[in-house]
C-alpha positions in Angstrom: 171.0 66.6 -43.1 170.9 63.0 -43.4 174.7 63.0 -44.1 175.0 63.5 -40.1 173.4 60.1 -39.2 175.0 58.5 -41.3 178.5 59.7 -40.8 177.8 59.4 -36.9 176.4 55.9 -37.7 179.8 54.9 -39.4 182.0 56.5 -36.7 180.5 54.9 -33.7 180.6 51.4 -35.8 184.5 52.1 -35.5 184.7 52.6 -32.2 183.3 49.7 -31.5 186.4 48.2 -33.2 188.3 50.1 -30.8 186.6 49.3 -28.0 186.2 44.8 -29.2 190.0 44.7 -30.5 191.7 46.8 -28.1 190.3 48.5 -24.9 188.4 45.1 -24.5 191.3 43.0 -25.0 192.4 41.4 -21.7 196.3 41.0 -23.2 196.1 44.8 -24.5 194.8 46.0 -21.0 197.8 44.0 -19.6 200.3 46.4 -21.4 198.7 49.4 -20.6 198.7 48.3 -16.9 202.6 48.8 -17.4 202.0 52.1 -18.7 204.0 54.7 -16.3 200.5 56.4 -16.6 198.5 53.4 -16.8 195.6 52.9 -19.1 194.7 56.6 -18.8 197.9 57.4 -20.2 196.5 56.0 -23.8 192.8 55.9 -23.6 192.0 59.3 -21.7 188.5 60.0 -21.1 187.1 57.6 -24.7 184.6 55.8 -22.4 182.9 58.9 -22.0 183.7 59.9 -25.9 182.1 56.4 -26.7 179.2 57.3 -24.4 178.0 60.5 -26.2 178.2 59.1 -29.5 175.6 56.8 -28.2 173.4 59.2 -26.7 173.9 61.6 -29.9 173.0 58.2 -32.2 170.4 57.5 -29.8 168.4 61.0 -30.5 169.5 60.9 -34.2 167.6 57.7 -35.1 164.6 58.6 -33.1 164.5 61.7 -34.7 165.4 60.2 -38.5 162.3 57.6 -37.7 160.2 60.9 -38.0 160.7 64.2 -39.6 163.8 65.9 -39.8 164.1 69.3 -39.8 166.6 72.1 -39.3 165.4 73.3 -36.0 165.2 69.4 -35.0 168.6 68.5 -36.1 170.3 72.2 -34.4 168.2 71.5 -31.3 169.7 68.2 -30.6 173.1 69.4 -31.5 172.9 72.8 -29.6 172.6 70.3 -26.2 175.3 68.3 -27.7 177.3 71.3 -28.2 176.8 72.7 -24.3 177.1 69.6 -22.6 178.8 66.8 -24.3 181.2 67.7 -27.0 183.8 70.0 -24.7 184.7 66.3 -23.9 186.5 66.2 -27.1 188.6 68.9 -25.8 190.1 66.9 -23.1 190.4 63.8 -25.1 192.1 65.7 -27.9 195.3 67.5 -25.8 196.2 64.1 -24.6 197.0 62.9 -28.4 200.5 64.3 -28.3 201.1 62.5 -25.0 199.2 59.4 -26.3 201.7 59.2 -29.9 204.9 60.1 -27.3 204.4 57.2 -25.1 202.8 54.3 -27.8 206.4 55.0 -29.7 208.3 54.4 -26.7 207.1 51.4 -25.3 207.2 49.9 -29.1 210.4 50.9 -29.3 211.3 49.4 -25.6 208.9 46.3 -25.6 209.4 43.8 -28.8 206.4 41.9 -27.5 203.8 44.8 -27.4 205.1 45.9 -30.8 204.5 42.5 -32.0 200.7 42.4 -30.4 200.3 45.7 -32.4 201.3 44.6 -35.8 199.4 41.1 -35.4 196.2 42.9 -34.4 196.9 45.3 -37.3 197.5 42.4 -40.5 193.8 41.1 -38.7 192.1 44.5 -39.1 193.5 44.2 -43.0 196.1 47.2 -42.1 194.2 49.6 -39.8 197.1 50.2 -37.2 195.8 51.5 -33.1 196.7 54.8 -33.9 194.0 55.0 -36.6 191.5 54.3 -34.6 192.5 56.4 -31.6 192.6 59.5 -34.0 188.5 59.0 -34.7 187.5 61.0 -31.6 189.3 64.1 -33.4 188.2 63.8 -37.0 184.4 63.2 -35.5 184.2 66.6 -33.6 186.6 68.3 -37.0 184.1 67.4 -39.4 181.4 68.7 -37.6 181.2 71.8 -38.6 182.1 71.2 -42.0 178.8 68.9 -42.1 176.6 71.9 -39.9 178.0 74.9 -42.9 176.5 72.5 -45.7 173.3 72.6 -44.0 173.7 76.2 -43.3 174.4 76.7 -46.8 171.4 75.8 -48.0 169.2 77.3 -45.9 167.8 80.3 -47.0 168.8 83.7 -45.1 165.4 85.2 -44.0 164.6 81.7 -42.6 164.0 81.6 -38.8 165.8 78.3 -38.7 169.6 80.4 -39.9 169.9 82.5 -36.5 170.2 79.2 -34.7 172.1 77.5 -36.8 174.8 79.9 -37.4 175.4 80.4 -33.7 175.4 76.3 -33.4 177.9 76.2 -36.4 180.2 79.0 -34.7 180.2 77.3 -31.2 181.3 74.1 -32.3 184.0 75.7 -34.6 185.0 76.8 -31.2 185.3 73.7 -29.6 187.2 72.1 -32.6 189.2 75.3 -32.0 189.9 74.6 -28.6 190.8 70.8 -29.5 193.1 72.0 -31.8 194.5 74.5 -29.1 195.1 71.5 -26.6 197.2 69.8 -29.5 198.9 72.5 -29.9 199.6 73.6 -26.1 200.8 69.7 -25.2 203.0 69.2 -28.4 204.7 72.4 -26.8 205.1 71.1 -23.5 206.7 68.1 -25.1 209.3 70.0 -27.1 209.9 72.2 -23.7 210.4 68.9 -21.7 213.1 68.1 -24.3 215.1 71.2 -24.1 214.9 71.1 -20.2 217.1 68.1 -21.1 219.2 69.6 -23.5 219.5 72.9 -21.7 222.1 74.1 -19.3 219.8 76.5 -17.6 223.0 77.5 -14.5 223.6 81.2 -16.4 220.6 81.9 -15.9 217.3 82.6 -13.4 215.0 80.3 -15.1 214.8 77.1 -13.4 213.6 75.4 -16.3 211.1 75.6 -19.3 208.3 73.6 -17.9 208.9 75.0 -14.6 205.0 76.9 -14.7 202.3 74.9 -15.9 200.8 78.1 -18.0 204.5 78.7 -19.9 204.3 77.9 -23.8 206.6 78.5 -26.7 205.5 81.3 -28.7 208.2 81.5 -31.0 211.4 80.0 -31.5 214.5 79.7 -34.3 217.9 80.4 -35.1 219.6 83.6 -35.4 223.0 85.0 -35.1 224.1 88.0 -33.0 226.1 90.7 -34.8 229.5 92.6 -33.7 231.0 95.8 -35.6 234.4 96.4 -34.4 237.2 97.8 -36.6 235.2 97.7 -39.9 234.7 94.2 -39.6 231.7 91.9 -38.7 231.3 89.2 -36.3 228.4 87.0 -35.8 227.9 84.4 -33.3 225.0 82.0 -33.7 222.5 82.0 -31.0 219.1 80.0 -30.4 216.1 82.2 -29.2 212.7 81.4 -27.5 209.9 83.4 -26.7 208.1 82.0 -24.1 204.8 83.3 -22.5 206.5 85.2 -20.1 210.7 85.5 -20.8 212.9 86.1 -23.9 215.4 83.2 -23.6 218.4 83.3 -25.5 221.4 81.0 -25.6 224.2 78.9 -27.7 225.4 75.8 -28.5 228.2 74.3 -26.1 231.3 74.0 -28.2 232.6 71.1 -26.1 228.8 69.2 -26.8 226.2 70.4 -29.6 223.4 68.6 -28.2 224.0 70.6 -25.2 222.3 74.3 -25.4 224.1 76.9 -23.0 221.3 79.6 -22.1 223.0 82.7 -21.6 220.4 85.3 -21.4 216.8 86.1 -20.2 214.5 88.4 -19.8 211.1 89.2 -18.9 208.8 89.6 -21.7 207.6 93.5 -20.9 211.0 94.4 -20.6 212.3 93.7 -24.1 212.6 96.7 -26.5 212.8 95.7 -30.7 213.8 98.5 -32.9 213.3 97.1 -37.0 215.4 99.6 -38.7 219.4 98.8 -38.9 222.2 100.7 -40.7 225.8 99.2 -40.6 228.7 101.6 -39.2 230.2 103.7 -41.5 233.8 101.8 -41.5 232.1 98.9 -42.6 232.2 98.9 -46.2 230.8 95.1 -47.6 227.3 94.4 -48.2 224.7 93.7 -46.0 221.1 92.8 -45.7 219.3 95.3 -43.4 215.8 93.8 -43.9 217.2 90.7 -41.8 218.6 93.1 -39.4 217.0 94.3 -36.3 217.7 95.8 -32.9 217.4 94.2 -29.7 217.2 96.1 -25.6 216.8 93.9 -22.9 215.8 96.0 -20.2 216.7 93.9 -17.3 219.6 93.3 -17.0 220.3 96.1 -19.2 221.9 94.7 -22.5 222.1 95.8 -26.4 222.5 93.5 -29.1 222.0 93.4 -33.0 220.0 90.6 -33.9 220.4 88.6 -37.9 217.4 86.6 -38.8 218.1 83.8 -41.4 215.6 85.7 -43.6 213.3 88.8 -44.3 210.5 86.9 -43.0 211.9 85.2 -40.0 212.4 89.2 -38.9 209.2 90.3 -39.3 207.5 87.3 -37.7 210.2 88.1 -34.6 209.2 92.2 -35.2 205.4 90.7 -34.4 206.0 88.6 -31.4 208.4 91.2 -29.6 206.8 94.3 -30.4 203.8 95.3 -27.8 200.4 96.0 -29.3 198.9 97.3 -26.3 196.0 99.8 -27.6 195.8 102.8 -25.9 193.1 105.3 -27.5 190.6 108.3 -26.1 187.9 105.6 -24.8 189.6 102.6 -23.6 193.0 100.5 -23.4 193.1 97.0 -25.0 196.1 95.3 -23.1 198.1 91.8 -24.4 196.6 88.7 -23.1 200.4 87.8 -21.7 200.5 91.5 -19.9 197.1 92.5 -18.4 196.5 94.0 -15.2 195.9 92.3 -12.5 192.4 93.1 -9.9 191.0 91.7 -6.8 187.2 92.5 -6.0 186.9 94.7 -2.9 183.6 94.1 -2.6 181.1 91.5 -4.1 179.8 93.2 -7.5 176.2 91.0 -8.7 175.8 91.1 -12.1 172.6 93.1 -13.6 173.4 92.7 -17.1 174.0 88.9 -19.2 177.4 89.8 -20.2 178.8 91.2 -16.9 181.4 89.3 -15.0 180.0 88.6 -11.4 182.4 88.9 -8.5 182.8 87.6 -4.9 184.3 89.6 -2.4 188.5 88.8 -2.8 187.7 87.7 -6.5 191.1 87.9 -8.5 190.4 89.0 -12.2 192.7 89.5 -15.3 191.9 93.1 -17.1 191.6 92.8 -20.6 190.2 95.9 -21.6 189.6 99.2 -19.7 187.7 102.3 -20.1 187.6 106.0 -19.0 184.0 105.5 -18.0 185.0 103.4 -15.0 184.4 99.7 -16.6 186.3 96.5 -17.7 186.3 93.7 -19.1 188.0 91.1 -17.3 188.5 87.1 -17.0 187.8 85.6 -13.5 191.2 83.9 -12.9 189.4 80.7 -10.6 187.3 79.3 -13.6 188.2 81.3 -17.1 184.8 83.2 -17.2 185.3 86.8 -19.2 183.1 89.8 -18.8 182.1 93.5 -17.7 182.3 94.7 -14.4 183.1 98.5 -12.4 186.5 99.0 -11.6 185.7 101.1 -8.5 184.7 97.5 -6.8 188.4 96.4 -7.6 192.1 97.2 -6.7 195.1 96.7 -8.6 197.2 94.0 -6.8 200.9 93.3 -7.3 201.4 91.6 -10.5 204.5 91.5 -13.1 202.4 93.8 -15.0 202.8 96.5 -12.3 206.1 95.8 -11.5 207.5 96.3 -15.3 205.1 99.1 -16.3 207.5 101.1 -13.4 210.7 99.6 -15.3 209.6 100.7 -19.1 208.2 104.2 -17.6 211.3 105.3 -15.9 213.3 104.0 -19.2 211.5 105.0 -22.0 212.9 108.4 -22.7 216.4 106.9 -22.1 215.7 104.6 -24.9 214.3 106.7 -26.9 216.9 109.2 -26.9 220.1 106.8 -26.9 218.8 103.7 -29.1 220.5 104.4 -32.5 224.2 105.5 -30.6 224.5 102.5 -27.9 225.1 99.8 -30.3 228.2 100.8 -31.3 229.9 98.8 -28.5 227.3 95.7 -28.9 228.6 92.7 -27.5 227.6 89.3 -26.9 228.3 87.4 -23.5 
């Protein structure tokens, strides 16, 4: 338990380094005042980082000056954990943006690159971006340092209960830190290829055009042709986004220049795994990199070569729906949920129910035959249980493409191993 003081003790001395050899600095502050973003741009929200390491230090020593026990040290973190540490949440998704715009202005100004490796040789070879990483190794290692505690206390203790659920609810917020990394290094790459891309083909405006849009999954593929017992493959770059299947080629005039030529709305593309050449062709193949591909809308076939086994059944996953249909209820994709607005104002009468305001908009997740859901509140993220008989089902892409895939299903069903004998590739 100690470990925690001490580790806190150690990081917060850091950030004082920070905070006397950088954020401090009157030249350093200068440069960032430059910054397209200014000093936000860099920095984020660390004040208030730097602030609840004091507090949390604050409450640690008072409590290490008496006796420390479990329930002491999970009672101060469990306020920590509701109040201050979702700060480290905000501060982490800026990190992308934060590497992005130090390289560039290094790069573009000789004199702040200088300032940067002076200031380094004086801290004996710790560099800036050492120290503005701390923030996200602090809030990592937390609950590493909360299971080794956890650990060793025994099971039938009343102290465990309360410390699990404080272990499991900061992994969740290191979860979420991780997430935001995740979601801005996306929106970087996407920003690149809205560069790169030559999106006039096509209905998408642009990658980053909705704030909510991330890269799933993306790689390298080649589209197949059988004609005449011979093969033909073209190489084609795919991207599933949150909402489209976005396909498209290299320009043969300019390779850094991507030509999209296709996309589709997510719920209307079909993936069938099994593939047999024609009969006329006669060389070997690899099936198991093989797969089938619809696009409902427009309506468009092709056969679809992975670069391995692997890379097929990792695009098999993402393509295929998983929606969970069974006697009792019907589990719907995150990316292709219903869509509900409260008719009436529904008050919650259990914990985990979902309160609604009259006009509410909600996101179904889950539904079932006895007339219930469970649903996110689309104005602040908050998930729960409520009736559907207060709700109505409101115009969504949801709606509109379950009408699309019902009408076409049989079609597909009955036709999909015939129509790809005249497969081509626009």
């Amino acid at each position: 338990m100690y470990e925690i003081f001490t580790t806190e003790e150690t990081y917060r001395k850091s950030l004082e380094v920070l905070d006397k050899q950088f954020i401090n600095d009157n030249l350093f502050s200068c440069y960032l005042d430059e910054f397209p973003g200014g000093p936000e741009s860099i920095l984020c929200n660390i004040a208030e980082i730097m602030a609840v390491s004091d507090r949390l230090l604050e409450e640690l020593r008072i409590l290490y000056d008496g006796q420390v026990t479990v329930d002491s040290i999970t009672s101060i973190l469990r306020k920590f954990a509701d109040d201050h540490f979702p700060a480290f949440v905000t501060y982490c998704a800026n990190t992308a943006n934060q590497q992005d715009i130090l390289s560039k202005h290094k790069a573009e100004d000789p004199d702040f690159e200088k300032f940067l490796t002076d200031r380094e040789v004086c801290l004996h070879g710790q560099n800036l971006n050492s120290y503005l990483i701390l923030p996200m190794q602090r809030i990592c290692r937390m609950p590493l340092l909360l299971d080794a505690i956890n650990k060793k206390t025994e099971p039938d203790s009343p102290d465990k209960a309360p410390l699990t659920s404080l272990y499991e609810d900061i992994c969740e917020i290191v979860e979420r830190c991780n997430e935001g990394v995740r979601r801005a290094e996306t929106r970087k790459k996407m920003e690149n290829l809205d560069r790169r891309c030559d999106f006039s083909k096509i209905k998408l405006k642009s990658f980053t055009e909705k704030s909510d849009r991330l890269i799933i999954r993306d790689g390298v593929g080649h589209i197949l042709k059988f004609k005449s017992g011979k093969m033909m493959g073209s190489k084609i770059n795919m991207w599933l986004l949150t909402d489209y299947l976005v396909i498209g080629v290299n320009d043969p005039r300019d390779e850094s220049t991507i030509i999209l030529t296709e996309c589709s709305p997510r719920q209307l593309v079909k993936v069938m795994p099994h593939f047999q050449p024609p009969s006329s062709y006669k060389k070997k193949i690899e099936p198991d990199r093989i797969f089938h591909l619809h696009l409902l809308s427009p309506d468009k076939k092709f056969i679809v070569q992975c670069q391995s086994p692997s890379e097929k059944d990792k695009w098999m996953e993402v393509l295929s729906r998983k929606e969970t249909i069974d006697e009792d209820e019907t589990i719907y994709e995150e990316w292709d949920v219903p869509i509900v607005q409260a008719k009436h104002h529904y008050e919650k009468t259990n914990e985990d129910d979902l309160e609604l305001a009259q006009g509410e908009i909600c996101r179904v997740l889950k539904k079932y035959t006895d007339g219930w859901c469970f649903g996110q509140r689309q104005s602040d993220g908050e998930r729960g249980w409520f009736p559907m008989s207060f709700t109505v089902e409101i115009d969504s892409d949801h709606a509109k493409y379950r009408e699309v895939n019902r009408d076409l299903t049989i079609f597909i069903h009955a036709t999909f191993s015939s129509f790809f004998k005249e497969v081509c590739f626009c």
